[in-house]
TORKENU-502757 format. One record per residue (C-alpha): residue in three letters; y, z, x. Coordinates in Angstrom, 3 decimals, decimal comma. Layout:
<rest = ala Y = Y Z = Z X = X>;
...
This chain:
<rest = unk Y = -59,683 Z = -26,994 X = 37,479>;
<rest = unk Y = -57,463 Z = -29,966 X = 37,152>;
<rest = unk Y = -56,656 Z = -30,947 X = 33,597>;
<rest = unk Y = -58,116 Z = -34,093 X = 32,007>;
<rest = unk Y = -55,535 Z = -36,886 X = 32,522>;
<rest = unk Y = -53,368 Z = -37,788 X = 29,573>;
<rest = unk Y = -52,979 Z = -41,139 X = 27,602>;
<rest = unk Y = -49,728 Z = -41,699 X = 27,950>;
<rest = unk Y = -47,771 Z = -44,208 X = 25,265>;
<rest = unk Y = -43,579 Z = -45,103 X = 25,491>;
<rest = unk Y = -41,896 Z = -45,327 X = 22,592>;
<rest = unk Y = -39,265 Z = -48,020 X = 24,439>;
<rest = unk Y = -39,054 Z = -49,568 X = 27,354>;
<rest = unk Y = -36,467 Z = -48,364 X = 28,896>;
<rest = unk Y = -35,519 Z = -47,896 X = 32,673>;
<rest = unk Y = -35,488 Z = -43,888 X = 32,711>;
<rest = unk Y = -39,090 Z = -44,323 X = 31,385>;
<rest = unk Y = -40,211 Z = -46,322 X = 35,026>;
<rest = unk Y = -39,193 Z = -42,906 X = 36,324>;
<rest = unk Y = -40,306 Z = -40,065 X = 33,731>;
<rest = unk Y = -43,900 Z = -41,550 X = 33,411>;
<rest = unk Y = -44,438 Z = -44,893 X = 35,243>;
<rest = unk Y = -43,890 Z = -43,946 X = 38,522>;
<rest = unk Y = -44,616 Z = -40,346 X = 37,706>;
<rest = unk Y = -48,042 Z = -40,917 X = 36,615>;
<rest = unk Y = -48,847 Z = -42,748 X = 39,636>;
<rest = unk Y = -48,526 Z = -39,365 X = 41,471>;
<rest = unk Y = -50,453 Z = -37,726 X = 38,867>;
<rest = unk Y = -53,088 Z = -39,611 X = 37,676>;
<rest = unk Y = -51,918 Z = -39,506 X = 34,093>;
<rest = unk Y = -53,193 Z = -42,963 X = 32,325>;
<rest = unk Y = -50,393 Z = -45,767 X = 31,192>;
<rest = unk Y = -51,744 Z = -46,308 X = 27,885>;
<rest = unk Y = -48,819 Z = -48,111 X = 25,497>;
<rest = unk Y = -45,822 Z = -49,685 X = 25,342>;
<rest = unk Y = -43,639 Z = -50,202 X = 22,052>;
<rest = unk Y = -40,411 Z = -51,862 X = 21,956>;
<rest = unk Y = -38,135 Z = -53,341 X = 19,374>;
<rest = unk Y = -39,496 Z = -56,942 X = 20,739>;
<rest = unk Y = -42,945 Z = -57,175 X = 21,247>;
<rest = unk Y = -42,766 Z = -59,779 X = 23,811>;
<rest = unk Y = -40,653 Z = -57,605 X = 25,869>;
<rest = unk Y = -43,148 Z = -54,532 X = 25,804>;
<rest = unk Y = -45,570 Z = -56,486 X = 26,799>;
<rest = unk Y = -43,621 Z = -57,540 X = 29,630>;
<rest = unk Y = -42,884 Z = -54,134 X = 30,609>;
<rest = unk Y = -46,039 Z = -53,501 X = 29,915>;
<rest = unk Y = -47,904 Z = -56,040 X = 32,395>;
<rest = unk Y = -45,303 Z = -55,190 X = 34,809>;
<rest = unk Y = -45,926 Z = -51,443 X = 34,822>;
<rest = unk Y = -49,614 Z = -51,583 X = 34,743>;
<rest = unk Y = -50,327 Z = -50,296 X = 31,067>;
<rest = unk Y = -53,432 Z = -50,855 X = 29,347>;
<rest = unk Y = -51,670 Z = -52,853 X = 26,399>;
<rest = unk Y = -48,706 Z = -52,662 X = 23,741>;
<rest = unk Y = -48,363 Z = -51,605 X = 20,136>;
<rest = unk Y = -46,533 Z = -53,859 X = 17,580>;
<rest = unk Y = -43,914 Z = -51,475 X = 16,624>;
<rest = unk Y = -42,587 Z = -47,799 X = 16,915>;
<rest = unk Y = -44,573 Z = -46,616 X = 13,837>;
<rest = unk Y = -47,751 Z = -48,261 X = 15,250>;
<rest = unk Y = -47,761 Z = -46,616 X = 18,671>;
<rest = unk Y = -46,740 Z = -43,042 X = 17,046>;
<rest = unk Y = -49,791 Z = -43,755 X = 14,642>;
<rest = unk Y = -52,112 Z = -44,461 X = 17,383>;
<rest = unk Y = -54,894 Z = -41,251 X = 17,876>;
<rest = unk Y = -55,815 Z = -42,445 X = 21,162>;
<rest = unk Y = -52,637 Z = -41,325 X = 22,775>;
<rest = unk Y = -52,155 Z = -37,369 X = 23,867>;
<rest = unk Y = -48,574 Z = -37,653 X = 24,347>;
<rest = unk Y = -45,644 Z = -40,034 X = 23,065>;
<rest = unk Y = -42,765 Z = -40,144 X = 25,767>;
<rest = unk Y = -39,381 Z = -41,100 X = 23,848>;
<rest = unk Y = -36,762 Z = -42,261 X = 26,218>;
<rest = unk Y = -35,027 Z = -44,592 X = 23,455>;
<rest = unk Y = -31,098 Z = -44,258 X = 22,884>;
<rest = unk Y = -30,141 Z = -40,483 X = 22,533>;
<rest = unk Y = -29,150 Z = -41,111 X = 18,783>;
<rest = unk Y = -32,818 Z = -41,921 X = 17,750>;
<rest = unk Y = -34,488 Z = -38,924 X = 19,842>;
<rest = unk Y = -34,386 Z = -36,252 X = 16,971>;
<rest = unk Y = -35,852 Z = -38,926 X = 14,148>;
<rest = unk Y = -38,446 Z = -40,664 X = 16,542>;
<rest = unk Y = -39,740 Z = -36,968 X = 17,785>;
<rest = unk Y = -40,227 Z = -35,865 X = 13,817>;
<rest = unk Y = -42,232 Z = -38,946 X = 12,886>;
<rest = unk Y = -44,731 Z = -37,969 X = 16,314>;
<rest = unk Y = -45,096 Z = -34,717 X = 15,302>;
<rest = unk Y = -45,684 Z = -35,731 X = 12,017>;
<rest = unk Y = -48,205 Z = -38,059 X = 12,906>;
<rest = unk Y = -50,520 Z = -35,620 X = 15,028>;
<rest = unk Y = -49,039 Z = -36,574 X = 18,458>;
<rest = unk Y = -47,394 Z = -34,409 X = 20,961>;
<rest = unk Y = -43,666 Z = -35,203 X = 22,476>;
<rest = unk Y = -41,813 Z = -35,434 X = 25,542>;
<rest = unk Y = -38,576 Z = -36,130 X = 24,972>;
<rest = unk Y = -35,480 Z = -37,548 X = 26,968>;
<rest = unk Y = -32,632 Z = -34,860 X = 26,679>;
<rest = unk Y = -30,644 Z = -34,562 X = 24,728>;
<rest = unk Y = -33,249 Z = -33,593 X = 21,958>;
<rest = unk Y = -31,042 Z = -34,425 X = 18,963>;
<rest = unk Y = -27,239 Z = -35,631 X = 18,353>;
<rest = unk Y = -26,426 Z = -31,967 X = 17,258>;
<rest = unk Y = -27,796 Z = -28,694 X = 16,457>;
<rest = unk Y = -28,575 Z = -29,057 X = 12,679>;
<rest = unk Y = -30,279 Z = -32,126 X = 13,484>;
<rest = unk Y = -32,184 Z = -29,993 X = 16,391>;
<rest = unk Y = -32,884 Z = -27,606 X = 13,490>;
<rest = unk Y = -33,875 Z = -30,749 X = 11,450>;
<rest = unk Y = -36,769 Z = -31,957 X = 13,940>;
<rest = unk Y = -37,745 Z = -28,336 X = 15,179>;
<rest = unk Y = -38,521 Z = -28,057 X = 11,558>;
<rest = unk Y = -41,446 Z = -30,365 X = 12,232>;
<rest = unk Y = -43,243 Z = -28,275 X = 14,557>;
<rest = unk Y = -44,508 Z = -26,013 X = 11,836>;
<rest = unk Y = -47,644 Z = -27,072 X = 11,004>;
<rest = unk Y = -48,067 Z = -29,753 X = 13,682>;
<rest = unk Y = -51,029 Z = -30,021 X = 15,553>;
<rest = unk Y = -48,619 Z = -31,101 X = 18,342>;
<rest = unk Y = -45,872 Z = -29,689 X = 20,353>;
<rest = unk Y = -42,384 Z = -31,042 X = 21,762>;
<rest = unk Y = -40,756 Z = -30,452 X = 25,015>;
<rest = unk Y = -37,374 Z = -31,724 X = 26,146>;
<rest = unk Y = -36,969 Z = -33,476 X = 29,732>;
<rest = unk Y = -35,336 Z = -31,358 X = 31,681>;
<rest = unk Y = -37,409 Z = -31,921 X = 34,708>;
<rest = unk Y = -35,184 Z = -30,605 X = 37,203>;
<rest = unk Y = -36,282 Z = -27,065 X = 36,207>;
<rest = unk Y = -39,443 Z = -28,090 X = 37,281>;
<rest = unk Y = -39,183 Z = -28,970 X = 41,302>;
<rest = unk Y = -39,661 Z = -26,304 X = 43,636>;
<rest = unk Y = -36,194 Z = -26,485 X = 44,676>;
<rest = unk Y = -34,611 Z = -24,881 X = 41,624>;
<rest = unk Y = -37,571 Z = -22,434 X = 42,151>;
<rest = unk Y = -36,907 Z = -21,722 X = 45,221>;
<rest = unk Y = -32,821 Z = -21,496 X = 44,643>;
<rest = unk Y = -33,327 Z = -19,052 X = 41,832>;
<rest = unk Y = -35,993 Z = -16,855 X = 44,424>;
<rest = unk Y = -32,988 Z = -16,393 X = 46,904>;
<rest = unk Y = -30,609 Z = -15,404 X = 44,761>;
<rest = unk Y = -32,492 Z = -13,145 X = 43,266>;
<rest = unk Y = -33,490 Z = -11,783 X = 46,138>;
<rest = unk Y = -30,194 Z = -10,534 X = 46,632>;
<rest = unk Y = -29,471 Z = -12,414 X = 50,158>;
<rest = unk Y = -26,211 Z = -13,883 X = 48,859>;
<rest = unk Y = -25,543 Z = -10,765 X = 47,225>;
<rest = unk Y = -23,931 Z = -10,050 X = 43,780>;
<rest = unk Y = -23,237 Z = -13,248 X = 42,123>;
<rest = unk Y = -19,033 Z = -14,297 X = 41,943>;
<rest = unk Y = -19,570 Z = -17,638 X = 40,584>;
<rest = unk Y = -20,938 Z = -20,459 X = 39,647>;
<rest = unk Y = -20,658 Z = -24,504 X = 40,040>;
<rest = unk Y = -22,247 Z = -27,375 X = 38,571>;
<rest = unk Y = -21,530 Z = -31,125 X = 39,032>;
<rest = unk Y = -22,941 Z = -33,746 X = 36,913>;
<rest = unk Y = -20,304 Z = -36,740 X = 37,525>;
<rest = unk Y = -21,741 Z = -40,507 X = 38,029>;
<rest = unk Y = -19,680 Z = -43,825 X = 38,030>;
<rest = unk Y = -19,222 Z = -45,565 X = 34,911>;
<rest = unk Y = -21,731 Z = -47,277 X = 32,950>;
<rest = unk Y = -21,002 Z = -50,881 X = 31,590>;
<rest = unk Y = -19,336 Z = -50,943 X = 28,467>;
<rest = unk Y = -22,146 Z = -52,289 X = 26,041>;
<rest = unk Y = -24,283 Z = -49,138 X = 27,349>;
<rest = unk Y = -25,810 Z = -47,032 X = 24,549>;
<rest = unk Y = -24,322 Z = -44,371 X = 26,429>;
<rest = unk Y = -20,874 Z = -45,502 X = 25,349>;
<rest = unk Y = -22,048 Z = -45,541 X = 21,774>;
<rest = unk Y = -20,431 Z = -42,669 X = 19,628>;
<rest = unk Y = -23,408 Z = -43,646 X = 16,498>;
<rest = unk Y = -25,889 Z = -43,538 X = 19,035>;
<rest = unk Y = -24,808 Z = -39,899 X = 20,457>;
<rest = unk Y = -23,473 Z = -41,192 X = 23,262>;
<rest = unk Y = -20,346 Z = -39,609 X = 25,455>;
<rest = unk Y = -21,250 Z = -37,509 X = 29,186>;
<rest = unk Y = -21,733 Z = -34,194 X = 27,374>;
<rest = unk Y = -24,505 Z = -35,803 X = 26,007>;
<rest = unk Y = -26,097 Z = -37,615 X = 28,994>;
<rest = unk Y = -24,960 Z = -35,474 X = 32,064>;
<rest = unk Y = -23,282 Z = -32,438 X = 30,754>;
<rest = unk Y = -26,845 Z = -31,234 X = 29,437>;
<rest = unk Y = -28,197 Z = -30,691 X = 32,236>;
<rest = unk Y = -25,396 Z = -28,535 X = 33,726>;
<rest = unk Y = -25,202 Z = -26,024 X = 30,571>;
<rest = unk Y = -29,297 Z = -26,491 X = 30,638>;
<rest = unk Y = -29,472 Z = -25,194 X = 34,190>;
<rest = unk Y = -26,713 Z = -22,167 X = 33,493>;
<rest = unk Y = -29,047 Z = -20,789 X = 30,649>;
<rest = unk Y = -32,292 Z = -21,251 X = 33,012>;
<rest = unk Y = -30,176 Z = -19,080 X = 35,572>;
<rest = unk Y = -29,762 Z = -16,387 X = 33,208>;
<rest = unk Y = -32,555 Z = -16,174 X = 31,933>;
<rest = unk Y = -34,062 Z = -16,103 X = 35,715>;
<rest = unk Y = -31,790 Z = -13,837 X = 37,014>;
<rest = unk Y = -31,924 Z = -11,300 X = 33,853>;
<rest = unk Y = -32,298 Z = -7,816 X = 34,940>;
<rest = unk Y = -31,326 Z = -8,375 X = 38,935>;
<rest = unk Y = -29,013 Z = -6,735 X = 41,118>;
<rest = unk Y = -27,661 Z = -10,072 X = 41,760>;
<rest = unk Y = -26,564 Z = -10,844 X = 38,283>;
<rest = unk Y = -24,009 Z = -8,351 X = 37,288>;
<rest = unk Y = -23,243 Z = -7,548 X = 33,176>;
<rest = unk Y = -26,293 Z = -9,096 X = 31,736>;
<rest = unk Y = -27,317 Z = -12,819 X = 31,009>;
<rest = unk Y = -25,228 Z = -14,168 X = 28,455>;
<rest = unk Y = -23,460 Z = -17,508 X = 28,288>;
<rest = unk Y = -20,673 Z = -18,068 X = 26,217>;
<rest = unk Y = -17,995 Z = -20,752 X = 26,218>;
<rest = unk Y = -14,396 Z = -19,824 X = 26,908>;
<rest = unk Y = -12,826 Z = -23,459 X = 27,406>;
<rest = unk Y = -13,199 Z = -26,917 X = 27,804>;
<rest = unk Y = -11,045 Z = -30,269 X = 27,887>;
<rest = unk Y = -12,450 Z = -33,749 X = 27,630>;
<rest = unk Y = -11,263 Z = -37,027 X = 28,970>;
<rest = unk Y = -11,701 Z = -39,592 X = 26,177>;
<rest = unk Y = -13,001 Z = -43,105 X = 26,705>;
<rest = unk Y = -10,705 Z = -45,583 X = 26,505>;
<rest = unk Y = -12,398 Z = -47,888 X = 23,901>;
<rest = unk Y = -13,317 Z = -45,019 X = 22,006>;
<rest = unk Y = -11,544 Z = -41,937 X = 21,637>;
<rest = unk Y = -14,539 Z = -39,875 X = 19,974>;
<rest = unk Y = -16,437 Z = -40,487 X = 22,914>;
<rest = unk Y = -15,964 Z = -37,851 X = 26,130>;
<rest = unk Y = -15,704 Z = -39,778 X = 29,361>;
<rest = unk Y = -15,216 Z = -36,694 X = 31,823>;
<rest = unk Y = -15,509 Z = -32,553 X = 30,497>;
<rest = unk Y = -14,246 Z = -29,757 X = 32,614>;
<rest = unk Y = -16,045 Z = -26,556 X = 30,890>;
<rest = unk Y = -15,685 Z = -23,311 X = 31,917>;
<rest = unk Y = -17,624 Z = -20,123 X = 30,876>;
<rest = unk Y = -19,292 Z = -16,920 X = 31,462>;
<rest = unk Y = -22,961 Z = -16,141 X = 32,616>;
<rest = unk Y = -22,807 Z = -11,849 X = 32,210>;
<rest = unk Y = -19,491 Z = -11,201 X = 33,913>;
<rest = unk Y = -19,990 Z = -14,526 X = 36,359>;
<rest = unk Y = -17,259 Z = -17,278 X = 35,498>;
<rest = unk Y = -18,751 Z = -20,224 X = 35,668>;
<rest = unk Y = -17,492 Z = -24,031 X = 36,175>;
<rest = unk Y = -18,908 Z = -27,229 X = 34,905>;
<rest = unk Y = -17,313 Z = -30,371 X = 35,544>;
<rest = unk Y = -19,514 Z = -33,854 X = 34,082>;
<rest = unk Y = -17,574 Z = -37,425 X = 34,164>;
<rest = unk Y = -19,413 Z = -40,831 X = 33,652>;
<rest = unk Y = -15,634 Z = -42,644 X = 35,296>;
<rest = unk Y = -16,106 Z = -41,114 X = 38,554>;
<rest = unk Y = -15,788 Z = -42,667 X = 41,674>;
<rest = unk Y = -19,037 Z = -41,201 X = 43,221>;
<rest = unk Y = -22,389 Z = -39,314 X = 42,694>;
<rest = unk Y = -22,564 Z = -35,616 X = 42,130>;
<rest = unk Y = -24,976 Z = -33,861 X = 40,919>;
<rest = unk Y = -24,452 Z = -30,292 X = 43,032>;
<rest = unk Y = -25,036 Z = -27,022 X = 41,427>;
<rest = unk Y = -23,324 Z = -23,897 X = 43,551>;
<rest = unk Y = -23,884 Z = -20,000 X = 43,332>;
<rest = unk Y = -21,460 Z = -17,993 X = 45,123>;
<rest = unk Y = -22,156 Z = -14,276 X = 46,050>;
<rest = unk Y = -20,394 Z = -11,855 X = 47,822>;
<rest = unk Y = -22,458 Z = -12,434 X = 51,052>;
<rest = unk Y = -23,023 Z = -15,793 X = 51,191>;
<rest = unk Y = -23,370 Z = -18,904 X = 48,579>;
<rest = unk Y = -26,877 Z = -21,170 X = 47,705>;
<rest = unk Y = -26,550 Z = -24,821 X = 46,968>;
<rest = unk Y = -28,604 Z = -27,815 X = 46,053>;
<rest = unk Y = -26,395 Z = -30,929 X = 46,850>;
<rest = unk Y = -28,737 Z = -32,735 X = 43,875>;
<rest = unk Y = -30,300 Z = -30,179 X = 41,999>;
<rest = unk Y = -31,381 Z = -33,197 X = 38,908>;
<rest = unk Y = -32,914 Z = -35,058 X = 41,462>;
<rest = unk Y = -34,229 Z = -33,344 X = 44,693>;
<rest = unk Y = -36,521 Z = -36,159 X = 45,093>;
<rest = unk Y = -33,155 Z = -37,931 X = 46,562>;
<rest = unk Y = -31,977 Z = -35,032 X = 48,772>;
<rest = unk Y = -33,905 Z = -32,161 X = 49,281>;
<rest = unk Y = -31,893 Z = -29,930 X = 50,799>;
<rest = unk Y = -31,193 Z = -26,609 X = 50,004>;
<rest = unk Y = -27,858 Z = -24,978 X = 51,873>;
<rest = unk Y = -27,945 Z = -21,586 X = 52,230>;
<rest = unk Y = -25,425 Z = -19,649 X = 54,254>;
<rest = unk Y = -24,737 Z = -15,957 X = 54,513>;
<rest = unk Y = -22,640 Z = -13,695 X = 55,605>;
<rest = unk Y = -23,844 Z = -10,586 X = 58,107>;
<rest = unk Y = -22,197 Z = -8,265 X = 60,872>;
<rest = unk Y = -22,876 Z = -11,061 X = 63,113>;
<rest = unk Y = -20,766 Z = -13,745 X = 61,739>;
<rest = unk Y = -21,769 Z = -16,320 X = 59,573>;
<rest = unk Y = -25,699 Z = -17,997 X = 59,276>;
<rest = unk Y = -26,269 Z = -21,320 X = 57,681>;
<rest = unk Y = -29,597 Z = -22,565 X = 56,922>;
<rest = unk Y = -31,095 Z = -25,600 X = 55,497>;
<rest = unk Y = -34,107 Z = -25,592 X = 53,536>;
<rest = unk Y = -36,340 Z = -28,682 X = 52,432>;
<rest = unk Y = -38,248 Z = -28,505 X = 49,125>;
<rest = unk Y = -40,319 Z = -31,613 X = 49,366>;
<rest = unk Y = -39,432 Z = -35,255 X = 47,808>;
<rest = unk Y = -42,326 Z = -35,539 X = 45,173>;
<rest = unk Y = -40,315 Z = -36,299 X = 42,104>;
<rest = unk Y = -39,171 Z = -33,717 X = 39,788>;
<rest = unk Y = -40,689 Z = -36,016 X = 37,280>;
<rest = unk Y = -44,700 Z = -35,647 X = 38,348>;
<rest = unk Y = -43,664 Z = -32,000 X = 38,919>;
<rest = unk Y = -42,741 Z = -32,083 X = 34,913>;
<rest = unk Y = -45,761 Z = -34,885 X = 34,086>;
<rest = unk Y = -48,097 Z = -32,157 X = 35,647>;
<rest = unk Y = -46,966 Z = -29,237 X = 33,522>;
<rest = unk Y = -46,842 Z = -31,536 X = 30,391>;
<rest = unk Y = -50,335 Z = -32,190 X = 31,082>;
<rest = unk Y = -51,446 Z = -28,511 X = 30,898>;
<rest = unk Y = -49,349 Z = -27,369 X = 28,015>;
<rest = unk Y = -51,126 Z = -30,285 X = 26,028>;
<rest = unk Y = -54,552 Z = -29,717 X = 27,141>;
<rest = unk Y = -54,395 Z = -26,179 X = 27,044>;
<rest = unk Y = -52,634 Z = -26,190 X = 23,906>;
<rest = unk Y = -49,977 Z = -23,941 X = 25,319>;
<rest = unk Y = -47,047 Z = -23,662 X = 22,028>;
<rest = unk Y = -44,742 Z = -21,261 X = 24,378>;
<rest = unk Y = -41,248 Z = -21,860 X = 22,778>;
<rest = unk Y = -39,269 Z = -20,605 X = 26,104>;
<rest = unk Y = -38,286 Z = -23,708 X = 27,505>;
<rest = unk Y = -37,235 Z = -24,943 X = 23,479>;
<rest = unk Y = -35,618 Z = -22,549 X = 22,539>;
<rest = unk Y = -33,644 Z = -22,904 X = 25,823>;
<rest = unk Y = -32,997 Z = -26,330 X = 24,308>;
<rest = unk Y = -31,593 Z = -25,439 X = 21,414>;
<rest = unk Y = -29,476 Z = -23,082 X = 23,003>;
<rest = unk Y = -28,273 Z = -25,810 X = 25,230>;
<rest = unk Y = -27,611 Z = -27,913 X = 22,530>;
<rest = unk Y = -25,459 Z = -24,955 X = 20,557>;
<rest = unk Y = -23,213 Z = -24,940 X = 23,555>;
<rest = unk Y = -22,710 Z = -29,200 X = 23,625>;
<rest = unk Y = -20,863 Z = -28,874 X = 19,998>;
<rest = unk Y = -19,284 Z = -25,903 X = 21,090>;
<rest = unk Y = -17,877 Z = -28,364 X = 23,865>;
<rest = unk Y = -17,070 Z = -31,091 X = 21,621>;
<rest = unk Y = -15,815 Z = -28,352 X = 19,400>;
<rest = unk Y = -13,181 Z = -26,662 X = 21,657>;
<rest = unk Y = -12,148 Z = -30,506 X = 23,022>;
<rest = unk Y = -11,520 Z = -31,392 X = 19,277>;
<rest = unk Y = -13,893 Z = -34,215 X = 19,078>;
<rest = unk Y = -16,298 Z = -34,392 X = 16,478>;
<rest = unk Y = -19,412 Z = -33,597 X = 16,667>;
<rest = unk Y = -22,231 Z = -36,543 X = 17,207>;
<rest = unk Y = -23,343 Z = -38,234 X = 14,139>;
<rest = unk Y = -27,576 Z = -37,367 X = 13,393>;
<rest = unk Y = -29,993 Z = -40,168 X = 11,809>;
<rest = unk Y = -32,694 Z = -37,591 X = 10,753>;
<rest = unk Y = -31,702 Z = -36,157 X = 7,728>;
<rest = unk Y = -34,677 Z = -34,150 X = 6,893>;
């Protein structure tokens, strides 16, 4: 039986929000409920232009509101952490836009809030969510590229104007934050898929053993381009995340000894589908490609969302996966010598 449809309200009206829930909850059925934003005039802008049922004055009124089953934040990274308490506080459950805080004692901070709460929070790493990261981790597990040698992940995008929050050191900005995420994200999911296999030799572990930053130009705290490398087991693995570069990337690469699996935009599928598989046998080498389907990674998410929140479902897999991702972002910053983002939510 398909869950009741949730009433869906945005804390901001941002653009990543058109794609998390707007367009999202066109595919699945999930009701556009509220709109909050610093300006009223301009949520209700957003909101007549999105097709939501109305606005709330302010932040505090929407998170107040006992009509809505779920509070999407996709403000400025810096506010994530103290926006997600005050739901949870207030009765509501949370998606969240990664990353979930500005560091991990101000993750510790708003997990903190969970005890107690008649809600739950989840962080938006919808990518893990489309059948094509399903469907990469089933064929390497299977073995058909053999024993893993190495992995690769991308997460490199052009630059952002300067005056984006992005930019914004106060505001947790810097491409660890925005893009990097989702590379060390998608390294823990592989372990944690892959624990136990032939294919994944000396165990599931990620640790850090390097990293160097490009800074920003107008701000030398803030990371414009990360080269990372680390372990997964005995697996080196290589993450490279710029917001100055030239093109799009957003590939994630496994290597094995007989052959290598690749999703040219693992983040998005919805944009390119494909995944490349080739092998190696006694007959040469065998190339595949594979499609996964274009139905956004984002009603793929919406629809899980949904179930956790009707079924009540408190797992803390996927969390604690966040906060593990978040460990490894200062240990980034840490081994780059920048400082660690500043948090707003101080209890």
């Amino acid at each position: 039986m398909t869950a009741e449809p949730l009433r869906i309200g945005l804390l901001g009206a941002s653009r990543i929000a058109e794609l998390a829930v707007t367009e999202a909850s066109r595919e699945t059925g999930d009701i556009r409920a509220a709109v909050a934003a610093r300006d009223p005039e301009r949520a209700r802008a957003y909101a007549t232009a999105h097709g939501y049922e109305g606005i709330r004055e302010s932040y505090d009124a929407l998170v107040a509101d006992d009509s809505l089953d779920l509070i999407y934040i996709g403000l400025p990274n810096g506010l994530h952490a103290e926006w997600t308490a005050k739901a949870l506080d207030a009765g509501r459950s949370v998606l969240v836009e990664k990353p979930f805080a500005a560091n991990l004692a101000e993750f510790d901070r708003a997990a903190a809030h969970l005890d107690g709460a008649s809600g739950w929070a989840w962080e938006a790493f919808h990518y893990a969510d489309h059948p094509a990261m399903h469907r990469l981790i089933e064929i390497v597990r299977s073995g058909e590229i053999g024993e893993i040698r190495g992995i690769d992940v991308h997460m490199d995008m052009p630059s952002p104007a300067a005056d984006d929050p992005r930019w914004n050191f106060d505001l947790a900005g810097g491409t660890m934050m925005d893009l990097g995420c989702y590379a060390l994200n998608a390294i823990l999911l592989l372990g944690e898929a892959l624990a136990g296999s032939d294919a994944l030799p000396g165990g599931a572990a990620v640790a850090l053993r390097s990293a160097e930053a490009e800074r920003w130009d107008a701000d030398a705290r803030v990371d414009a381009a990360v080269v990372a490398r680390l372990t997964l087991g005995d697996v080196p693995v290589s993450v490279h995340t710029s917001m100055v570069s030239s093109d799009w990337n957003f590939g994630l690469r496994v290597t094995g000894s007989l052959g290598e699996a690749a999703l040219p935009n693992f983040v998005k599928p919805q944009e390119d589908d494909r995944l490349l598989v080739r092998t190696i046998t006694g007959a040469g080498a065998e190339e595949r490609v594979e499609r996964a389907g274009v139905l956004s990674s984002y009603a793929y998410q919406l629809r899980r969302i949904r179930e956790a929140v009707r079924n009540g479902d408190r797992s803390r897999v996927g969390f604690d996966r966040s906060r593990r991702t978040m460990a490894l972002i200062d240990e980034v910053y840490t081994a780059c010598g920048l400082p660690l983002r500043p948090g707003r939510l101080e209890r």
